[in-house]
C-alpha positions as CSV (number, residue, x, y, z in Angstrom):
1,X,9.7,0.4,-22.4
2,X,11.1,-0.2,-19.1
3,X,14.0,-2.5,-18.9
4,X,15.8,-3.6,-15.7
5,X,19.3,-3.4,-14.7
6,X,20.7,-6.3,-13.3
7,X,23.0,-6.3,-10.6
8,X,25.4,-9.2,-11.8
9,X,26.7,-9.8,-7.5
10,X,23.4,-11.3,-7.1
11,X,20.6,-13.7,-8.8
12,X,19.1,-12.4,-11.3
13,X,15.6,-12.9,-10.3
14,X,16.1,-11.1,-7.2
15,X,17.6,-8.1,-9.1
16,X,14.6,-8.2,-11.6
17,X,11.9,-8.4,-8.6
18,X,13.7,-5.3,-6.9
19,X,14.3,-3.5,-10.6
20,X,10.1,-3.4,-10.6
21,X,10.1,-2.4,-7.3
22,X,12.0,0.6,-7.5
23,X,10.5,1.5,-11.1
24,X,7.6,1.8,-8.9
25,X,8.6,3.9,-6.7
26,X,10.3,6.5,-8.9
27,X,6.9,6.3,-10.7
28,X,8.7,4.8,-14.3
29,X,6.3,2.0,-14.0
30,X,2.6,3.0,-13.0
31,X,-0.3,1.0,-11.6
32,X,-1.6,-0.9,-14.8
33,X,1.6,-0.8,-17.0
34,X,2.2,-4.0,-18.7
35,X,5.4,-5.4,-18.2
36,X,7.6,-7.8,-21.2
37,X,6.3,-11.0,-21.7
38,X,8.9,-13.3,-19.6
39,X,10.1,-14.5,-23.3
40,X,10.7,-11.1,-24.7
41,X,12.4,-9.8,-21.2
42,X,14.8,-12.7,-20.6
43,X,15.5,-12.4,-25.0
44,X,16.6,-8.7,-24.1
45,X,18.6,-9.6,-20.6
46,X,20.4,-13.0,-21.9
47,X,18.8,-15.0,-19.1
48,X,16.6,-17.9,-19.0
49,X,12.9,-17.6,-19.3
50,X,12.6,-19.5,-16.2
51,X,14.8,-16.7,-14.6
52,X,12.0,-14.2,-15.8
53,X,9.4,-15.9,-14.5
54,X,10.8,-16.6,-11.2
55,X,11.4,-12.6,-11.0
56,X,7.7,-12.2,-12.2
57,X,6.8,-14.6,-9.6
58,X,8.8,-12.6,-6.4
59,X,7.3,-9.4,-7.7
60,X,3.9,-11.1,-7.5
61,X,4.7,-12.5,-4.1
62,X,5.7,-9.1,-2.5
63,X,2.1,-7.7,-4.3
64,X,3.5,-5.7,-6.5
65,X,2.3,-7.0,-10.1
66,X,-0.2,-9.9,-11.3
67,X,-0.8,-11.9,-14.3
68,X,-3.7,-11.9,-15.7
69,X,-4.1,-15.3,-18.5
70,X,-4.2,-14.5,-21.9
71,X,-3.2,-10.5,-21.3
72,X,-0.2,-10.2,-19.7
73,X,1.6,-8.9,-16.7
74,X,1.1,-5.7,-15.3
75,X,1.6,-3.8,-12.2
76,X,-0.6,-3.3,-9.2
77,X,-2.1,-0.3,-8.0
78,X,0.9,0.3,-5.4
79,X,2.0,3.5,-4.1
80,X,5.3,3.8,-2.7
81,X,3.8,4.0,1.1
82,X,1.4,0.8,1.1
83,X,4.3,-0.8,0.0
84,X,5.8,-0.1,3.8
85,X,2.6,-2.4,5.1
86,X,4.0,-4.8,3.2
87,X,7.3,-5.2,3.5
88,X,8.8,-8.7,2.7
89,X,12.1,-9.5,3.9
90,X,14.7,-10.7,0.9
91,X,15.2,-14.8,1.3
92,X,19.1,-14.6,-0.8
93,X,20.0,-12.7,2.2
94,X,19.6,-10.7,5.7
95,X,17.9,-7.7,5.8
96,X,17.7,-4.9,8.8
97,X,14.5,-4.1,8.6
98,X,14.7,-0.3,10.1
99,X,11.3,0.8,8.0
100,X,8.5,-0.1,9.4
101,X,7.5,1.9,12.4
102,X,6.5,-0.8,14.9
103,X,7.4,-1.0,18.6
104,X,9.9,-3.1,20.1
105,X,9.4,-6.4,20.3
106,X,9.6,-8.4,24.0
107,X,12.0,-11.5,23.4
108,X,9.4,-13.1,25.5
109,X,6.2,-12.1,25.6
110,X,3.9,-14.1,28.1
111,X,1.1,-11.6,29.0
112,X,-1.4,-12.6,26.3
113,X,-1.3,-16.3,27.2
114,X,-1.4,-15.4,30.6
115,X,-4.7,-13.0,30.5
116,X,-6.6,-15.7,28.5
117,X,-5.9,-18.4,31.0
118,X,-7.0,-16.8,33.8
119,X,-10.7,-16.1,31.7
120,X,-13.5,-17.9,33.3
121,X,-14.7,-20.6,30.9
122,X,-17.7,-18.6,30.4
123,X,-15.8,-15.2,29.6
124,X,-13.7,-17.5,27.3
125,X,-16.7,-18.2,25.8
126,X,-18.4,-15.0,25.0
127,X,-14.8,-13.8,22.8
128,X,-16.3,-16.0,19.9
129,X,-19.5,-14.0,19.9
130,X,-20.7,-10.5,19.3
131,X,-19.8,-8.4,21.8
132,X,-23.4,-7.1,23.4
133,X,-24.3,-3.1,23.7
134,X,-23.4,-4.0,27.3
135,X,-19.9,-4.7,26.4
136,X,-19.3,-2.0,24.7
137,X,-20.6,0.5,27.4
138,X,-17.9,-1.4,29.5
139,X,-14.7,-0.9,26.9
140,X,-15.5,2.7,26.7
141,X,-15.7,3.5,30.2
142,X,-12.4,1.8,30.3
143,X,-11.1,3.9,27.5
144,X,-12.2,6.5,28.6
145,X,-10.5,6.6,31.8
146,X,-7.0,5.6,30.0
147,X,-7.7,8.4,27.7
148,X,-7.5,10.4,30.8
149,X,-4.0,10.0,30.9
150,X,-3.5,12.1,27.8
151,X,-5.6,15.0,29.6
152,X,-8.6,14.0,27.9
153,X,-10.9,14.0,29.4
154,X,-14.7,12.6,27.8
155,X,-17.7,11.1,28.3
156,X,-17.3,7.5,27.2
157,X,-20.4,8.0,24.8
158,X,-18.7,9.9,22.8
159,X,-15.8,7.6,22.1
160,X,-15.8,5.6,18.6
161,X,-13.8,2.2,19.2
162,X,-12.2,1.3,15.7
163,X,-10.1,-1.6,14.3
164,X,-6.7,0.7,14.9
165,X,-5.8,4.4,14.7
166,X,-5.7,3.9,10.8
167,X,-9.1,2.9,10.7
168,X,-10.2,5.8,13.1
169,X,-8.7,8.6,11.2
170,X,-10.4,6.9,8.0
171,X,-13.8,7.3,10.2
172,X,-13.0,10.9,11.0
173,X,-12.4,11.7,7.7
174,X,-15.1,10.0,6.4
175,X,-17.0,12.5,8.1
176,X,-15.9,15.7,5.7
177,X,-18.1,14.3,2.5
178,X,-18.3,17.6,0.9
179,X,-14.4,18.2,1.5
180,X,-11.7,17.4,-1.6
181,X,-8.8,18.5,0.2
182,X,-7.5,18.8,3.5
183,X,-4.4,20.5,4.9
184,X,-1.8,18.8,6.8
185,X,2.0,18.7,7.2
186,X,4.3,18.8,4.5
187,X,5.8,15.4,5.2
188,X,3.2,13.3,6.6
189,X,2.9,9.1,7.9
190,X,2.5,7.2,5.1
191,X,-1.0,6.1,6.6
192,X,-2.8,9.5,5.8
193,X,-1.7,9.6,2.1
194,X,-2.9,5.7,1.6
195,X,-6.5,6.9,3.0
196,X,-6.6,10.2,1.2
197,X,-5.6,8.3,-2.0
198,X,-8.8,5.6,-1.2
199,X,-11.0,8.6,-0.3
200,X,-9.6,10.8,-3.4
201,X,-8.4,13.5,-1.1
202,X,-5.7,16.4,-1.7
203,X,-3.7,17.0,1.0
204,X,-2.7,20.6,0.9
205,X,0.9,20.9,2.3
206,X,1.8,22.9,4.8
207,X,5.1,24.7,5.9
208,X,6.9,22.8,9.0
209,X,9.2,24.1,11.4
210,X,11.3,22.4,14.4
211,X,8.0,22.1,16.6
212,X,6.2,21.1,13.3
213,X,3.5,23.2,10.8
214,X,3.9,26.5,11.5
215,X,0.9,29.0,12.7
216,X,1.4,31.1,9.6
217,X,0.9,28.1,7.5
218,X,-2.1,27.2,9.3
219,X,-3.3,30.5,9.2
220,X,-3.2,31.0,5.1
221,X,-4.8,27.2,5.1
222,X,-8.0,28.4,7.4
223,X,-8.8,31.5,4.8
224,X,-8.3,29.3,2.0
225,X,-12.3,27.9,1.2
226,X,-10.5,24.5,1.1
227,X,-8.7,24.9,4.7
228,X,-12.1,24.3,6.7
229,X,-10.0,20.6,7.7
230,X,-6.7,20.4,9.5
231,X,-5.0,16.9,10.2
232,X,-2.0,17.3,12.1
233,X,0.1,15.2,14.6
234,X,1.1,17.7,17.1
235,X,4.0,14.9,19.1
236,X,6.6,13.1,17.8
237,X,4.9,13.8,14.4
238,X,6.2,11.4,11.8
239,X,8.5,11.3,10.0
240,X,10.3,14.3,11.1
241,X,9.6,13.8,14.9
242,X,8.5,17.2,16.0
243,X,6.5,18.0,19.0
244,X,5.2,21.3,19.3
245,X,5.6,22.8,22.5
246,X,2.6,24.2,24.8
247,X,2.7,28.0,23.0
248,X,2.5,26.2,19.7
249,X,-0.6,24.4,20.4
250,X,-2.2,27.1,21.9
251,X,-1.4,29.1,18.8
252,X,-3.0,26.8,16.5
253,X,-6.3,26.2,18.6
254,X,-6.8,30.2,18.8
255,X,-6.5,30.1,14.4
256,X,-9.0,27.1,14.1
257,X,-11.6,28.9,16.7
258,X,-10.7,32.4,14.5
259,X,-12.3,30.8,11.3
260,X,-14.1,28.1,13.0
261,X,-11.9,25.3,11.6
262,X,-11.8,21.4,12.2
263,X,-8.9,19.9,13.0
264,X,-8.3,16.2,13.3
265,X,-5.3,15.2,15.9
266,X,-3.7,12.2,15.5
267,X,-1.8,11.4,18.7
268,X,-0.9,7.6,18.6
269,X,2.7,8.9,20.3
270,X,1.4,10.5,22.9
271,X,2.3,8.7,26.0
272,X,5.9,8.1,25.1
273,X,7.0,11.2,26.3
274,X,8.2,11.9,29.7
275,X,6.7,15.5,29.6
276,X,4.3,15.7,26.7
277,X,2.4,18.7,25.8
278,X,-1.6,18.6,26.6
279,X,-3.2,17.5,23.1
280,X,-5.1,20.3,20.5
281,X,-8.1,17.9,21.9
282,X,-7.6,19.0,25.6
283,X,-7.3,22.3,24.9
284,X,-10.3,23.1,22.5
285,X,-12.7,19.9,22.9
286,X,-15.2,21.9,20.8
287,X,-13.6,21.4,17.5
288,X,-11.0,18.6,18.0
289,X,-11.5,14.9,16.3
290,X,-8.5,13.1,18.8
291,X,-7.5,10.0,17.1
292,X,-5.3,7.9,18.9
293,X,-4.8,4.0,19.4
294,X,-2.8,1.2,21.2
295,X,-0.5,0.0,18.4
296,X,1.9,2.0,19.0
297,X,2.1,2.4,22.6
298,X,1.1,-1.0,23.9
299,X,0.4,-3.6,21.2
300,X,0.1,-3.4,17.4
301,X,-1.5,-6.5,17.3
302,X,-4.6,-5.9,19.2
303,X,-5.8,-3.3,16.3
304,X,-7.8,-1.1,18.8
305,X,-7.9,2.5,18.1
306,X,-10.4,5.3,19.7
307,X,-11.7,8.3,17.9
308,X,-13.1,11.2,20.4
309,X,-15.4,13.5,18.2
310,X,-16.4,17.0,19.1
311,X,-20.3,17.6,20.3
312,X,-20.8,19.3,16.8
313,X,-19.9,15.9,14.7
314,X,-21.0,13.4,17.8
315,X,-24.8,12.7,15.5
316,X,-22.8,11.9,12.3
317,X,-21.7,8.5,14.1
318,X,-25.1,7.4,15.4
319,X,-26.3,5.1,12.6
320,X,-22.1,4.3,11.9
321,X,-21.4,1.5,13.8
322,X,-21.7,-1.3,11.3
323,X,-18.2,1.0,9.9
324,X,-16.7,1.3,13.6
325,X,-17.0,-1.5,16.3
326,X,-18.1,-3.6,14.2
327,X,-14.9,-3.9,12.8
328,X,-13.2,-4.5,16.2
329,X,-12.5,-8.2,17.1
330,X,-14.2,-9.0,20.5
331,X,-11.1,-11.2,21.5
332,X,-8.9,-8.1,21.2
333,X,-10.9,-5.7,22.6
334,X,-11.8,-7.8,25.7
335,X,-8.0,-8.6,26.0
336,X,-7.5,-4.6,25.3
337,X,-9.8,-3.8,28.2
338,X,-8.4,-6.4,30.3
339,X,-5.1,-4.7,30.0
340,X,-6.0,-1.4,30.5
341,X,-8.1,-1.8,33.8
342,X,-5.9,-3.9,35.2
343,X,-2.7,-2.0,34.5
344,X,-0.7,-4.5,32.3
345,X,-1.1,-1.7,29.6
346,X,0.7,0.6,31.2
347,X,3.5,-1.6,32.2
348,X,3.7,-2.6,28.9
349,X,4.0,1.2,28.1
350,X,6.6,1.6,30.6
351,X,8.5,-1.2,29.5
352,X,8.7,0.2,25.6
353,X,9.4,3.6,26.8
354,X,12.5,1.9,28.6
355,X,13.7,0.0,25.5
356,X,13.6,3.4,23.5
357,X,15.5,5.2,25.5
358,X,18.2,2.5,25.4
359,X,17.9,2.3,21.7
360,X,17.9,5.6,21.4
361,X,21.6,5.7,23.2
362,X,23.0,3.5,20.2
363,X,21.6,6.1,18.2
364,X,23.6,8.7,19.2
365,X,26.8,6.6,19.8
366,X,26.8,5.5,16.2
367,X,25.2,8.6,14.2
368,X,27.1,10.9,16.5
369,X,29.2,12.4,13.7
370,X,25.5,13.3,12.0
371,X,22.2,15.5,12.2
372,X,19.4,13.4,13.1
373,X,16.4,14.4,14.8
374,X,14.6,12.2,17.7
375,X,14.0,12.3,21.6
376,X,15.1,9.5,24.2
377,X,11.4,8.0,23.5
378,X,10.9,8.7,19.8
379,X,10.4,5.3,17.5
380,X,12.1,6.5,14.7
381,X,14.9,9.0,13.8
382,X,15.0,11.5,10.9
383,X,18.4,11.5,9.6
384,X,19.7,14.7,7.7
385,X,21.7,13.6,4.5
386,X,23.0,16.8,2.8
387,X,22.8,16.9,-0.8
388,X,22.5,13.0,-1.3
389,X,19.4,12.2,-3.3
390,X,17.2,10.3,-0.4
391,X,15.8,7.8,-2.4
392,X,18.9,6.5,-4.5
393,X,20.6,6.6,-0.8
394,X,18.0,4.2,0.8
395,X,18.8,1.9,-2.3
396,X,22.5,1.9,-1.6
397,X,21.8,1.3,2.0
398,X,19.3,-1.8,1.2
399,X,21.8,-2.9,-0.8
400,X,24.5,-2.8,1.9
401,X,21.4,-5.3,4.0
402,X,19.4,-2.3,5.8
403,X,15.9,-0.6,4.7
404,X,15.1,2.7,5.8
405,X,12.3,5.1,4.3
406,X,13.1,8.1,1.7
407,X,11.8,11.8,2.1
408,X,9.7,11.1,-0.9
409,X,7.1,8.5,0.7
410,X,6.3,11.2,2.8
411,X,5.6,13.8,0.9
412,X,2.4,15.1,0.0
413,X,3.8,17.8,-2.3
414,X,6.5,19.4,-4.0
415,X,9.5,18.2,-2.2
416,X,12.1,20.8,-0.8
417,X,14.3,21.4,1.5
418,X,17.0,19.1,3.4
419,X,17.2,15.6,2.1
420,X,16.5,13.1,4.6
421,X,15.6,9.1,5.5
422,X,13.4,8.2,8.6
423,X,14.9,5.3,10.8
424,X,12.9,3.4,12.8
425,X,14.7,2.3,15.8
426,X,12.0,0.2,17.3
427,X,11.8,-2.2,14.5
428,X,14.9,-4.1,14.8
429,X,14.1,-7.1,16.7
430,X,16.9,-6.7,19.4
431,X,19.3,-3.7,19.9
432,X,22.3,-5.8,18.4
433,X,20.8,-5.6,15.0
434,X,20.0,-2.1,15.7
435,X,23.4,-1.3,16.2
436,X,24.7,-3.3,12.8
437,X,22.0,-1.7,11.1
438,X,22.9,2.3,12.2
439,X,26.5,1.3,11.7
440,X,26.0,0.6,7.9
441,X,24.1,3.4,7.7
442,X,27.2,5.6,9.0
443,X,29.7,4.0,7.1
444,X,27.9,4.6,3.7
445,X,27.4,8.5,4.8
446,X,31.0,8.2,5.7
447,X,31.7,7.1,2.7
448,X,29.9,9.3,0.8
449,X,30.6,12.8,2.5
């Protein structure tokens, strides 16, 4: 039976909550476990009852168990990497929240309230209704022409607008019915294993290098019967932040056309380069699913994502738009479109690419004495950590008031290798946290070297 350990320099209700939550993650507690009954657990602890059940009642709060009347407690069905979508910051005390990959945040942010002002009253209007077939024509034209700045370059027909890059590489692997597995990086954004999980997917791990999966491991994938599906993320891949160079990509495209293999791109970091490599999708179209979106490169909150599908898939999607567009809020894909045309998109995108590079200067003032892996426009780092277990070292370093995100939640199979956290640098709300937060981080390596 699982039991916590309480950690007597804080409240015991807190230490109870985050006792579940790492019982989770190692796996000692699994989705639909029942947990004590808040009598038996606090008889076993030496606490109030009332302790217990506020514990019970934080776990419940950060979605990680439920009570059901009359049955008991028991815990959700929450993998390590949806718990990163969920992330609720500790109210006993601060928290440097370095673990979600978001962009910078703007201390102020006027553009939105400034684009729906200057909407006619009629056009103000129309954003609480269906968007019309017209309107769609109109968003896709304009994506179409921003997807140009990737080097892609399409007809806006064939672009899928989607409810964010998530929800566009769901649709693109919706597509594969027939498939049980596809092959992908070794370490892999948390994102892909939640929607292979929903879809009951394998993903078959391949072999990474500095410039990420390697052509021999894509090579042994594509004669596998299984290997007819690729998904990779070919610049500033996450977590390890890899970018393949030119040779690399070219490599990989002449595999997938040897044995007439798929392969689904996920670029969401594409712009944030200052010299990125053309994408797979630019240079074989033919066979190339691009998913991409404006989360990460403009604004997470708009939830707009596009999905470019090769001529060979391109009927699949006809009768699919009650799963796509449908999806999209009209307010935000107006606003999106707004932004795109008019170029507040790409100042936005300049602006972030700025406050990465300066964030990215902290990182290597403070982790200097460290291997970490990340360019000057890179959201997150990948710290090297030696022989350390990764996941009891992101504990310590929550418990010394920052979160960062183990090898393991990554990891879509047997782990090996160099043990290692991923930083994101763009979450911090300003760069002073940022700097507190890396600082913490060295001194507990320091400490523990």
């Amino acid at each position: 039976m699982w039991l916590p350990e309480l950690d007597h320099g804080r409240p015991a209700y807190l230490a109870i909550a985050d006792d579940i939550a790492r019982a989770i993650r190692r796996g000692t507690l699994r989705p639909g476990d029942r947990l004590p009954t808040h009598r038996l657990l606090a008889d076993l602890l030496g606490v109030n009852v009332s302790t217990v059940t506020r514990a019970y009642r934080e776990a419940a709060r950060r979605r990680l168990i439920d009570g059901e009347t009359g049955r008991g407690t028991f815990v959700l069905g929450r993998s390590a990497e949806a718990a990163l979508f969920a992330y609720n910051g500790d109210p006993a005390r601060d928290l440097i929240d370095l673990s979600t990959n978001t962009p910078p945040r703007a201390p102020r942010d006027s553009e939105l309230a400034a684009t729906i002002s200057a909407f006619s009253s009629g056009e103000s209007a129309s954003l609480l209704h269906y968007h019309t077939t017209g309107d769609w024509l109109v968003h896709r034209a304009t994506a179409a022409r921003w997807l140009g700045l990737r080097g892609i370059d399409v007809d806006p027909a064939a672009i899928v607008v989607c409810a964010g890059a998530q929800h566009a590489m769901e649709t693109a692997l919706s597509l594969f019915e027939g498939a049980d597995a596809v092959a992908t990086e070794a370490l892999v954004y948390p994102g892909l294993k939640a929607i292979a999980r929903q879809r009951r997917l394998t993903l078959e791990p391949l072999a990474m290098d500095g410039e990420g999966v390697t052509p021999a491991a894509v090579e042994a994938a594509c004669r596998h019967a299984g290997g007819r599906v690729v998904v990779l993320s070919p610049t500033l891949q996450n977590p390890t932040t890899a970018s393949m160079g030119l040779a690399r990509r070219e490599q990989i495209v002449s595999i997938a056309r040897r044995y007439d293999t798929l392969i689904v791109e996920e670029d969401v970091y594409g712009l944030l380069p200052a010299t990125p490599s053309a994408p797979l999708a630019a240079l074989a179209p033919e066979r190339v699913c691009y998913v991409t979106g404006l989360s990460k490169t403009v604004a997470p909150g708009l939830r707009i994502g596009y999905l470019v599908l090769p001529p060979r898939l391109r009927n699949r999607m006809d009768e699919a738009e009650h799963r796509t567009s449908w999806y999209v809020s009209p307010i935000s894909a107006t606003i999106a479109a707004h932004w795109m045309h008019g170029g507040t998109a790409l100042d936005r995108l300049a602006r972030q690419r700025t406050e990465l590079a300066a964030r990215h200067r902290i990182v290597c003032e403070r982790l200097a004495a460290f291997k970490w892996h990340g360019g000057a426009h890179c959201p997150h780092v990948w710290l090297e950590i030696g022989r350390r277990n990764a996941d009891e070292f992101a504990e310590r370093a929550r418990a010394r008031g920052v979160a960062v995100v183990p090898k393991s939640v990554f990891a879509c199979g047997r782990q090996g290798g160099v043990e290692a956290v991923r930083i994101s640098i763009g979450a911090a709300p300003n760069r002073k946290l940022l700097d507190r937060g890396l600082t913490l981080i060295a001194e507990l390596l320091s400490e523990q070297a």
